[in-house]
VEXFI-299360 format. One line per field, with one value per atom (N, C-alpha, C): residue number from 1; residue in one letter; atom name; x, y, z. Coordinates in steps of 0.02 Angstrom, whole numbers, plus 50000, padded with zeros to 5 digits. Layout:
// residues N
pos = [NUM, ...]
code = [A, ...]
site = [CA, ...]
xx = [X, ...]
yy = [Y, ...]
zz = [Z, ...]
This chain:
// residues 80
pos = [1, 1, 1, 2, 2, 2, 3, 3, 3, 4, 4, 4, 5, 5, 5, 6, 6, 6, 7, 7, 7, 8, 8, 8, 9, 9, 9, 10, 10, 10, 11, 11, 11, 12, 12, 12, 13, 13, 13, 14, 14, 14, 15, 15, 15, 16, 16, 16, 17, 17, 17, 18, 18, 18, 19, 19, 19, 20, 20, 20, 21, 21, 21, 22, 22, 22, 23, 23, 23, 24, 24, 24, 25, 25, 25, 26, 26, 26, 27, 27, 27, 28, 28, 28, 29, 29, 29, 30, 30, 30, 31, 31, 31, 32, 32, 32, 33, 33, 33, 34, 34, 34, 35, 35, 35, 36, 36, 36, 37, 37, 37, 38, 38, 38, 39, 39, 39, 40, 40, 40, 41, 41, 41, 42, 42, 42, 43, 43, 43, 44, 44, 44, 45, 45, 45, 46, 46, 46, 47, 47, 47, 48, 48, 48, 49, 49, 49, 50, 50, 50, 51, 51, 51, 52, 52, 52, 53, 53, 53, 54, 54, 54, 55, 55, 55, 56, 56, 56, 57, 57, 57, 58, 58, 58, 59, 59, 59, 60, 60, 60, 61, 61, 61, 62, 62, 62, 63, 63, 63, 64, 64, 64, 65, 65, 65, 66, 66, 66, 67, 67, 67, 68, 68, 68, 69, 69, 69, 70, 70, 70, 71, 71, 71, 72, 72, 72, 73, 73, 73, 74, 74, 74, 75, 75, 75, 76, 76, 76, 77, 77, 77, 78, 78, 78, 79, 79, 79, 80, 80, 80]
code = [X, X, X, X, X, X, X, X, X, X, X, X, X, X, X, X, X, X, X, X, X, X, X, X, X, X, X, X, X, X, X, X, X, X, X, X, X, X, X, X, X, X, X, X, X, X, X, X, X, X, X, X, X, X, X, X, X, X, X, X, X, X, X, X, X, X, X, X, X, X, X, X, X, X, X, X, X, X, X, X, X, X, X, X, X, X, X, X, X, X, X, X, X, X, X, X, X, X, X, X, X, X, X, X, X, X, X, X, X, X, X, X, X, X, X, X, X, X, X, X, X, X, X, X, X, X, X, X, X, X, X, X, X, X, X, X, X, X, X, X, X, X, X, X, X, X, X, X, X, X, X, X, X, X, X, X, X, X, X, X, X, X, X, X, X, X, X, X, X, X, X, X, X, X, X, X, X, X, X, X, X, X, X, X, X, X, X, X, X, X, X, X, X, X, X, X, X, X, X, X, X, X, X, X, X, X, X, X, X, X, X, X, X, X, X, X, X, X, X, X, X, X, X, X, X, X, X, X, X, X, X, X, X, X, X, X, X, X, X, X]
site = [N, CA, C, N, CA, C, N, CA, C, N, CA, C, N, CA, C, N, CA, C, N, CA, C, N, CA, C, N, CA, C, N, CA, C, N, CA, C, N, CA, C, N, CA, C, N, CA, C, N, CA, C, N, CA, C, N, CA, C, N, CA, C, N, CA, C, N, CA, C, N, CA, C, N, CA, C, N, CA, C, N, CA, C, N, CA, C, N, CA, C, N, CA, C, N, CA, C, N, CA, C, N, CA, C, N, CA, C, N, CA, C, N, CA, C, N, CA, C, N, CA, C, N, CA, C, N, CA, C, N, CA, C, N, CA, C, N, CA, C, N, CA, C, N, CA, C, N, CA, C, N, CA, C, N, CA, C, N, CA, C, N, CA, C, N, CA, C, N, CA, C, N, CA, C, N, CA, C, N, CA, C, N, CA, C, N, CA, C, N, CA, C, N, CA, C, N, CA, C, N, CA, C, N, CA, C, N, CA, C, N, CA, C, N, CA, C, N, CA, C, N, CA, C, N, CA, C, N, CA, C, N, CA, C, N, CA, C, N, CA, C, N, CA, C, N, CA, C, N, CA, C, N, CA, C, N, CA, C, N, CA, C, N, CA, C, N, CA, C, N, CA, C, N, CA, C, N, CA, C]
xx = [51028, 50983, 50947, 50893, 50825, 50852, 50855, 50867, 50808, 50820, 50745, 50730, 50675, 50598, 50598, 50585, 50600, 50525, 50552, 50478, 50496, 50433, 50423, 50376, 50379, 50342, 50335, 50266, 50260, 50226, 50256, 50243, 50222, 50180, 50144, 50143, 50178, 50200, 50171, 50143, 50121, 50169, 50202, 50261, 50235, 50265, 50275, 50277, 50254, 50286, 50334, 50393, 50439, 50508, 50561, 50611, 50642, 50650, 50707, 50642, 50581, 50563, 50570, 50567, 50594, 50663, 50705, 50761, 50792, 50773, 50760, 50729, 50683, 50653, 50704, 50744, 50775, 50862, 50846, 50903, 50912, 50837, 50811, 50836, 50796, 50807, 50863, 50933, 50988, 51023, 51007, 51060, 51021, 50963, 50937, 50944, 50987, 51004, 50937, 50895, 50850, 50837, 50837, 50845, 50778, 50767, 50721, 50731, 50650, 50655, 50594, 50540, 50526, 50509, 50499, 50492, 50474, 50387, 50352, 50336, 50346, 50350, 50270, 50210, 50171, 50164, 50126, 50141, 50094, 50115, 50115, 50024, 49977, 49921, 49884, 49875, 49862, 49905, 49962, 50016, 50084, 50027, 50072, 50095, 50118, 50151, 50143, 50119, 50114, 50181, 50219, 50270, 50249, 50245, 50238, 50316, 50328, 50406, 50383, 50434, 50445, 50486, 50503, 50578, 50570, 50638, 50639, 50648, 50612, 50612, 50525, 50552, 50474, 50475, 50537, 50548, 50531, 50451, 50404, 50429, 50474, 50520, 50565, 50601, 50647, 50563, 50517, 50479, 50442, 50437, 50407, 50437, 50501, 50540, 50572, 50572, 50572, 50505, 50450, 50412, 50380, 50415, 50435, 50473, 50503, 50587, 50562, 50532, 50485, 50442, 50395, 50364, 50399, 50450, 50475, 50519, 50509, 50524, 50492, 50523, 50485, 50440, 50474, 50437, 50400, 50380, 50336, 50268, 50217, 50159, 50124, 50129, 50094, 50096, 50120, 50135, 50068, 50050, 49959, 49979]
yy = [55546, 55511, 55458, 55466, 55404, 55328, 55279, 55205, 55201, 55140, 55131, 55097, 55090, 55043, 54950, 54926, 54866, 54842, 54774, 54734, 54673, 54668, 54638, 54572, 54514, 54448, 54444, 54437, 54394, 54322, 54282, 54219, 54202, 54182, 54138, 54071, 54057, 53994, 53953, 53907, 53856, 53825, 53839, 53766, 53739, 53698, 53644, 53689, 53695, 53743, 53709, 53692, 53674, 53708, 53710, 53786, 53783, 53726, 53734, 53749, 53758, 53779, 53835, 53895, 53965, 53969, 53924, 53950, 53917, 53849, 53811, 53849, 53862, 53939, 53994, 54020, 54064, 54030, 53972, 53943, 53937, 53902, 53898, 53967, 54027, 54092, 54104, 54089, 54105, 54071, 54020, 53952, 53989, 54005, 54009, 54089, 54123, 54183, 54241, 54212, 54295, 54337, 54406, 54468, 54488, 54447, 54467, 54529, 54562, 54619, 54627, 54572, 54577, 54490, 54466, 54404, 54414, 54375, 54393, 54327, 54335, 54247, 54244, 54220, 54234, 54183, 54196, 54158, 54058, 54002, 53944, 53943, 53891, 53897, 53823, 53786, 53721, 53686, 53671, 53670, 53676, 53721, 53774, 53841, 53857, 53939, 53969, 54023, 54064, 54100, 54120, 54143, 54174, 54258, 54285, 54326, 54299, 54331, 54360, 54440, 54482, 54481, 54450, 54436, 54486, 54523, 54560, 54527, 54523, 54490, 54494, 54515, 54503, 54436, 54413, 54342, 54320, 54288, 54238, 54145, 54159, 54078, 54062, 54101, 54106, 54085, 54121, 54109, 54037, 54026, 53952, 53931, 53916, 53843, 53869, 53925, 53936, 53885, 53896, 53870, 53797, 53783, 53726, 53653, 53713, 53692, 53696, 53749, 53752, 53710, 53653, 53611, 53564, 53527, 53483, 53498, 53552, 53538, 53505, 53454, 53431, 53487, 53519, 53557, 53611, 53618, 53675, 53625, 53649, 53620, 53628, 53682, 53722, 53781, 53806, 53866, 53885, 53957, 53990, 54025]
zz = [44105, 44061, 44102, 44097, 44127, 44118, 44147, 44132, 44094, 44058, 44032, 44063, 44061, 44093, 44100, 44139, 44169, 44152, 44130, 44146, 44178, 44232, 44283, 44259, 44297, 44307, 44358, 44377, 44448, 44435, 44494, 44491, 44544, 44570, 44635, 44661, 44711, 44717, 44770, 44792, 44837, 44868, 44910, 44925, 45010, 45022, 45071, 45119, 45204, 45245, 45281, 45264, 45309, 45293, 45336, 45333, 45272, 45245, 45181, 45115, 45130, 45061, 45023, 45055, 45043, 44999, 45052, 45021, 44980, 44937, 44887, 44847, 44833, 44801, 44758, 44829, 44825, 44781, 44780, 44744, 44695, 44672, 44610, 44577, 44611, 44561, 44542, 44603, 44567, 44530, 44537, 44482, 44425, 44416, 44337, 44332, 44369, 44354, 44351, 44400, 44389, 44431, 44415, 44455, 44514, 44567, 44585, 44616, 44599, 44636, 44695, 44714, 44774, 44792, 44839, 44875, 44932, 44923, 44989, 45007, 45075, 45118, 45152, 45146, 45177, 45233, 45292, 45355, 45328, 45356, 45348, 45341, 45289, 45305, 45292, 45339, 45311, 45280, 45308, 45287, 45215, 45207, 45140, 45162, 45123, 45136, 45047, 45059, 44985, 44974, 44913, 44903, 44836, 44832, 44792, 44752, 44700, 44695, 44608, 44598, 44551, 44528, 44475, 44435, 44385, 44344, 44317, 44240, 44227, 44140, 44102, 44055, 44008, 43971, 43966, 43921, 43948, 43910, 43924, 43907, 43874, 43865, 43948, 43947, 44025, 44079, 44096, 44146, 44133, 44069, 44069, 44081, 44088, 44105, 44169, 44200, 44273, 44284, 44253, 44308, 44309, 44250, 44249, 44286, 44323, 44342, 44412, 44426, 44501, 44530, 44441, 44472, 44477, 44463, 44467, 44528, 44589, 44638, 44687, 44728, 44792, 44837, 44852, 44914, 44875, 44808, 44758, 44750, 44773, 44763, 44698, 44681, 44636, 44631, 44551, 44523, 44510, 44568, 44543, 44468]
């Protein structure tokens, strides 16, 4: 029998380019328990770094206060 069908969020992130921002990021996702299924690190640019990440949830309540929770990080510039 087929799994059923997954829905996906992507979220776009601005952070700081210095080494611990990624994986502050990546902390964030798991303390708040979400299933990512891709995380793309893009190279440093003016001293930001883009971070495109695919969490597995359609619950639009859960992603607001992810990204919420994202701005009220130091090294998160801005949620695109």
């Amino acid at each position: 029998m087929p799994a059923a069908p997954h829905s996906a969020t992507l979220l776009r992130l601005d952070v700081a380019a210095v080494p611990l921002a990624v994986a502050r990021v990546a902390s964030i996702l798991a303390h708040r328990r979400f299933d990512v299924l891709t995380m793309d690190v893009a190279a440093p640019v003016d001293g930001l770094r883009r971070i495109t990440i695919e969490v597995d949830t359609a619950d639009e309540t859960r992603v607001r206060q992810l990204v919420d929770f994202l701005n009220r990080s130091l090294d998160v510039v801005k949620v695109v």
